[in-house]
N, C-alpha and C positions, 0 to 999 in steps of 0.2 A: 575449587578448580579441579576439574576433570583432564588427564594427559589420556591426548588419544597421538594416533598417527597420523602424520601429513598428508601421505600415502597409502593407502591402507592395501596398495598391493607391497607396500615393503611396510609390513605392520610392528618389525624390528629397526626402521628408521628413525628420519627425524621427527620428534614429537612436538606438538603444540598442546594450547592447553584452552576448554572449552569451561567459561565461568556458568556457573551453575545457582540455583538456590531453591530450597523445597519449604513450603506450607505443610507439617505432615497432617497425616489422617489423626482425629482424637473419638472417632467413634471405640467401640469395643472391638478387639482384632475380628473375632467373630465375622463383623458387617462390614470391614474394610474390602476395599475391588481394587485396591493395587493404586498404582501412581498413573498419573495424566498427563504427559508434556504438552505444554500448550506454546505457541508459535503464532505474531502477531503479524508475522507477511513480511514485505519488505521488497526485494530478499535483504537480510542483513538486518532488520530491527529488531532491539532488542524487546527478550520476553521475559525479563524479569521482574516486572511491575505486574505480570499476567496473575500469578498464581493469590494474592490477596486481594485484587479486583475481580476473578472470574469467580473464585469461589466464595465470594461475598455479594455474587449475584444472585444464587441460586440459594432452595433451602435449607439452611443447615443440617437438616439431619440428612439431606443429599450431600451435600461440601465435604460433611466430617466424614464419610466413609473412605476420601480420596487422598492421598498425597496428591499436594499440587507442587510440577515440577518446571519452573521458568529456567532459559540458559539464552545466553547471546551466540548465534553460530559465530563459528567457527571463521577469526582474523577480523570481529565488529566488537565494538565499544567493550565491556573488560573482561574480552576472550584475549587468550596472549598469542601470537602477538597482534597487538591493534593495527591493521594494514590501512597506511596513510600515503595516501598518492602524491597531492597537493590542498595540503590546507588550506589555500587563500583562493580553489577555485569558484565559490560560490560567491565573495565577497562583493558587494555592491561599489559603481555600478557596474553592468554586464552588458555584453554588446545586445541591442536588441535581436529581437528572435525572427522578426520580420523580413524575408528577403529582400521584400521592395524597397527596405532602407538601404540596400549595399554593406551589409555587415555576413554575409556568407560567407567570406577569408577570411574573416576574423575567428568566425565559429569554429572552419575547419580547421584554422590554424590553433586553438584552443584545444578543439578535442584532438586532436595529434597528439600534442605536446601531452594531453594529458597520458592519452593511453600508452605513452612512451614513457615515461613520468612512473606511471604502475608499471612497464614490465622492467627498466632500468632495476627499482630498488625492490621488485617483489618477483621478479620471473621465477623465483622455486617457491612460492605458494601460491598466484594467481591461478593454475592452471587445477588446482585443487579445492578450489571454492565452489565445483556446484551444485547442485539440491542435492546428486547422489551421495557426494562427499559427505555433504550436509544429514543423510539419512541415516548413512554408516554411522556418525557420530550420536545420533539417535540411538541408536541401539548399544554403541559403547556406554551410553548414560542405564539404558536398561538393564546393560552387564553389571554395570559399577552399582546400581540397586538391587542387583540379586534377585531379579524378577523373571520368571519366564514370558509374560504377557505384559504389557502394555496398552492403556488410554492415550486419544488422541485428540484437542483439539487446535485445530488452524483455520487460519484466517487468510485470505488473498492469498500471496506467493506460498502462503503457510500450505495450504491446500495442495500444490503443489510436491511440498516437499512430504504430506502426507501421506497422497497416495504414491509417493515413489516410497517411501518406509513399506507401507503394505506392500508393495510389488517385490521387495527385497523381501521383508521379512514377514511375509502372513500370515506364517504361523507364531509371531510373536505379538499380534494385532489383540485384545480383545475387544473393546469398542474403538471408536473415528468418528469425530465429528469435521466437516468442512466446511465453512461456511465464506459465501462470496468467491466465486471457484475459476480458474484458470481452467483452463479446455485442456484436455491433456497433449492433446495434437498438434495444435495452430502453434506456430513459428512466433518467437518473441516480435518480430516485424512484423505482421501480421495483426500480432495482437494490438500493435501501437495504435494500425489504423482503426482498428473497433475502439478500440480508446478513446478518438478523435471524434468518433461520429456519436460515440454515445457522451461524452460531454461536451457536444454541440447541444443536442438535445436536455442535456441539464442549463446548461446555457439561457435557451429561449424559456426553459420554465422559469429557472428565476427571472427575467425579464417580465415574463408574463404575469407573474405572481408581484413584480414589483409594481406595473402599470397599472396592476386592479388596486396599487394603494400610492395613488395621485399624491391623498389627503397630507399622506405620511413623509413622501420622501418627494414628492412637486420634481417628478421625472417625466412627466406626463403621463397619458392614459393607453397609450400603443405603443406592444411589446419592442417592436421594428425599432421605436424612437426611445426607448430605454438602451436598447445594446449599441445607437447611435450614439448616445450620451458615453456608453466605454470609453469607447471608440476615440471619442473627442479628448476623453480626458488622457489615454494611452497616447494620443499627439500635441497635447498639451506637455506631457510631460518627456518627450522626446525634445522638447526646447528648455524646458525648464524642471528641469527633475528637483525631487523634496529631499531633503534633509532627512535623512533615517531615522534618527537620533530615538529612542537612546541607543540602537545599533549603529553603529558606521556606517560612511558611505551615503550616498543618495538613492531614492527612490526613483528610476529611470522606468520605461515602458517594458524591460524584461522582470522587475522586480514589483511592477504591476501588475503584470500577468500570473507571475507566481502568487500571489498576494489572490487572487482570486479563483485559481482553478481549484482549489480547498473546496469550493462550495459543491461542485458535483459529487466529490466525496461526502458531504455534510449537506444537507440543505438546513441545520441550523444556525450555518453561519450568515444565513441569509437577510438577514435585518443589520446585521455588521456591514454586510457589503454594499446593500443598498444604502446605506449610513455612508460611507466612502464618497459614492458618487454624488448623493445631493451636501455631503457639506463641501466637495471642492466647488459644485458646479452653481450653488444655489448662495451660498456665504464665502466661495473662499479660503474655506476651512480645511489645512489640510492633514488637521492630528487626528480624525478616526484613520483615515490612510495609516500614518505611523503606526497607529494601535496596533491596525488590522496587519501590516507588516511586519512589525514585529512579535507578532502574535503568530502568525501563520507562515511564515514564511524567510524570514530572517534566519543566516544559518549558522549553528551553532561554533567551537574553537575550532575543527577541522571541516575535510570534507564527509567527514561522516560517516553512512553506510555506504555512500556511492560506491566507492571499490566495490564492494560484494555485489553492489547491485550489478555493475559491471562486469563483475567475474564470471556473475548466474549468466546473466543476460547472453551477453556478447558470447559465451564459451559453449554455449549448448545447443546453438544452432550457426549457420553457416549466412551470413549477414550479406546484405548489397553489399561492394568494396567500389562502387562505381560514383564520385558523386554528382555526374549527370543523370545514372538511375534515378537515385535518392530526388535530386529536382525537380524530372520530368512526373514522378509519381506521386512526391507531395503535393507539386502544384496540383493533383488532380482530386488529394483528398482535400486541399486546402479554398478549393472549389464549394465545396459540399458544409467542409465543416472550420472554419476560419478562427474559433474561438481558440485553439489548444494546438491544431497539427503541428506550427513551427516552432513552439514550445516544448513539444512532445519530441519533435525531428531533433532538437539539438541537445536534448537531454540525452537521449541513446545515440549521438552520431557519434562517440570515442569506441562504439561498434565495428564503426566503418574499419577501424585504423588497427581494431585487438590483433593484436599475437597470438591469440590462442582459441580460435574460432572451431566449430564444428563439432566439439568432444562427442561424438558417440555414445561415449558412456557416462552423458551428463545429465542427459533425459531420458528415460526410458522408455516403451511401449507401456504403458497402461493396461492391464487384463482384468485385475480383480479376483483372480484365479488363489484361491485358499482363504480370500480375505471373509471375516464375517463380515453381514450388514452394515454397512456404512451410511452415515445420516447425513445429506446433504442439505445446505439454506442458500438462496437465493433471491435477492432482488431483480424483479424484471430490469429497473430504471438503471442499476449498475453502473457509472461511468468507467469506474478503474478495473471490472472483472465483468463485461457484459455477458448477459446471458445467456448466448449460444454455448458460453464455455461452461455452465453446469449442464445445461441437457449432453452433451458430450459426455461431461465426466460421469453421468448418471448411466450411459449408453455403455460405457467403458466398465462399469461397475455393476454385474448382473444382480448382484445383491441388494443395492443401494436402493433408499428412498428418498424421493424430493420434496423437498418445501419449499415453495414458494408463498415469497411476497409481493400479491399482484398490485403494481405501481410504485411500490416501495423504492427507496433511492440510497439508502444505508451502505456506505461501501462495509462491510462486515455488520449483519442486521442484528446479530443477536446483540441483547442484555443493555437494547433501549427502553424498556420499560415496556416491550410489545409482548404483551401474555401470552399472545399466541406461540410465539415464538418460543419464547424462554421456557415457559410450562411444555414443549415437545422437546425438547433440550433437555432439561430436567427429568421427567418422565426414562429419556433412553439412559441420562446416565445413573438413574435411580434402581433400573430395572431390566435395561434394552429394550425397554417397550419402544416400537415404534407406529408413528400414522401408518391407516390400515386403511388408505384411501385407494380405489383402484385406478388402473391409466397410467400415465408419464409421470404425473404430480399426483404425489399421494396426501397432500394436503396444502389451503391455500390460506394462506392471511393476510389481514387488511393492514394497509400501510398506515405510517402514522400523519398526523394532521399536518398541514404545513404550518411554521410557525406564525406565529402574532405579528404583523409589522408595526415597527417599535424604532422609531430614531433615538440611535445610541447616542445620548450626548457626552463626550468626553469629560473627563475629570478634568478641574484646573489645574493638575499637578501634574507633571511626564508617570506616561504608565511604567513599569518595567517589565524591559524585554525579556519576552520568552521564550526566545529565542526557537521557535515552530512548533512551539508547545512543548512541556513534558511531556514525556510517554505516562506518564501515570493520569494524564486528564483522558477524560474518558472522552472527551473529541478528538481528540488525537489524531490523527490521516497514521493509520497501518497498513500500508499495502502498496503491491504494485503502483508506480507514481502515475 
């Protein structure tokens, strides 16, 4: 446990305390390059499963030169103190997401209560959760290692909280890596709506990838009449919701939803899901649903990272407070991209309602001004980090080189097994060598295959819940939700 300040303009205040853990270096001191904090996104997820998985990706006689440095920011899982709003907000069931149901009072009257709820028992630390706070404590981890320089990789929000660490501290940067990248500019609202539009289009792919396998999941052969069959099952279960089990609660049309926006982040989960829809629609069957529920989507004893997520979010920029705005303009993305908007809309609407909107000094300008080279990755297909926000962060970052993954879908691409990838990863943090391609994108690589369609057939025994996975499985969803 690391004690920093709450405040870090009253750096003689109240203290908190930021959990920590290191992999150290075992090369000879000689070939050591110092420690690496690594950051799986979120905002608020923890990264201390990071440092024994990232550096068991790469080659060891690259690994061993590195401390690897995992921490949970600051008021998430066992940072003290753990900031709990309402534990039982995610609990099943949930009112649906759909406006055409008439569950729109319900929502706002939930996310209220919530964001009232967080500044009642947290108003002297909400106001201090976000990326900047988050950076400063970066660097308090750097002090407490006795290092002048620092390694960096992140992932989704991570990315974020990177390049605000270089913009603070540049001269304590020595490499950065960011992979899957938040635009440093666009407005968290903003960003929701790219969100929406780019997993629509994850959407119709796994459709379309499910319709060219008739054979396997008898959904038929057109895309249109796969996202049909959702569709059906999502009002099927608005009368009749399933039994969670082994989680609590019922499986209703909100907890369906959740249960499948996982796949624009993964597209391996996509033989799971098309497993979902033909054993309710074709048998009856409704335990891959459970599986896939509590597998992905089922939520853990509390509400989690959401506080943080809330705190980053809603504190750093200056939100709709209107909510005929908020209606008049989802219905317009909801037009276009129907699979996620109202999902996405009531995930961020206790935005509407924060106390602590606008922080100035919660996001920064972005320059790049002292930073060394900075190695960016990027998926074109991106749902949860689309990719106008790396050519931004690239434009922002005179230094920086791009990689892209042209068609690739990976929300955080690296250390799928893709060579191209990992072997330029590798390479920088072996050497700083970076791609020497000229243009925008200084190197391009090919996405990986889609998977095998494969009907999952259930075990006879209840699975057990995973409550939305471990962070230590490498499918894991890290990142901007």
């Amino acid at each position: 446990m690391l004690e920093v300040p709450l405040d870090y303009a009253q750096p003689n205040g109240t203290k908190i305390e930021i959990k920590l853990n290191r992999l150290p270096a075992t090369a000879p001191k000689s070939e050591r390059q110092g420690p690496i904090l690594l950051n799986p996104g979120g905002p608020g997820d923890s990264g201390l499963w990071m440092p024994a998985y990232v550096s068991g990706k790469i080659p060891q006689d690259v690994a061993s030169t590195y401390d690897w440095i995992g921490f949970d920011p600051r008021g998430t899982n066992a940072s003290e103190p753990h900031v709990t709003c309402d534990a039982h907000f995610f609990d099943a069931e949930r009112p649906d997401y759909q406006i055409s149901q008439g569950t729109s009072q319900a929502w706002l009257e939930k996310s209220a209560t919530y964001a009232a709820d967080c500044a009642a028992k947290w108003s002297w630390f909400l106001p201090h959760m976000t990326t900047v706070d988050n950076a400063r404590d970066m660097d308090s981890i750097r002090r407490a290692l006795g290092v002048q320089k620092i390694n960096f990789y992140g992932g989704s929000w991570g990315t974020s909280l990177g390049s605000t660490y270089g913009q603070l501290f540049p001269s304590h940067v020595r490499r950065m890596v960011l992979d899957s990248i938040v635009g440093p500019t666009i407005s968290w609202y903003d960003h929701n709506i790219l969100q929406d539009k780019e997993h629509q289009r994850r959407f119709d792919a796994f459709a379309a990838w499910t319709a060219k396998a008739d054979s396997v999941y008898h959904l038929g052969t057109d895309a249109a009449g796969v996202e049909q069959k959702y569709y059906q099952v999502e009002a099927a279960l608005r009368t009749s919701p399933v039994a969670a089990a082994p989680a609590p609660g019922k499986i209703g049309p909100a907890e369906f939803e959740d249960t499948f926006y996982g796949g624009g982040y993964n597209f391996l989960r996509w033989p799971q899901m098309a497993t979902v829809l033909s054993a309710y629609l074709t048998k009856n069957d409704t335990r891959p649903l459970q599986i896939a529920y509590n597998r992905y989507a089922a939520p853990g004893a509390d509400d989690g990272t959401f506080p943080a997520y809330n705190a980053v979010q809603c504190t750093e920029n200056n939100w709709p407070r209107d909510w005929e705005f908020w209606k008049r303009d989802q219905a317009k993305v909801n037009a276009v991209a129907p699979f996620y908007t109202y999902n996405n809309m009531w995930y961020n609407a206790a935005c509407m309602f924060w106390p602590y909107q606008g922080n100035p000094a919660g996001r920064l300008k972005i320059t790049g001004k002292g930073l060394p080279p900075v190695l960016l990755f990027q998926a074109t297909e991106d749902a949860a980090t689309p990719y106008p926000g790396a050519l931004a962060m690239h434009k922002a970052l005179p230094g920086s080189e791009l990689v892209v993954q042209n068609g690739g879908s990976f929300h955080e691409i690296l250390f799928h097994g893709n060579a191209c990838l990992d072997d330029t990863f590798t390479a920088y943090l072996r050497d700083g060598r970076l791609p020497s391609g000229k243009g925008v994108i200084a190197k391009t690589c090919a996405p990986e295959p889609d998977p095998t369609p494969v009907y999952l057939t259930p075990p006879p025994a209840a699975v057990k819940t995973e409550h939305a996975l471990p962070a230590t499985d490498p499918q894991a969803i890290h990142g901007i939700r």
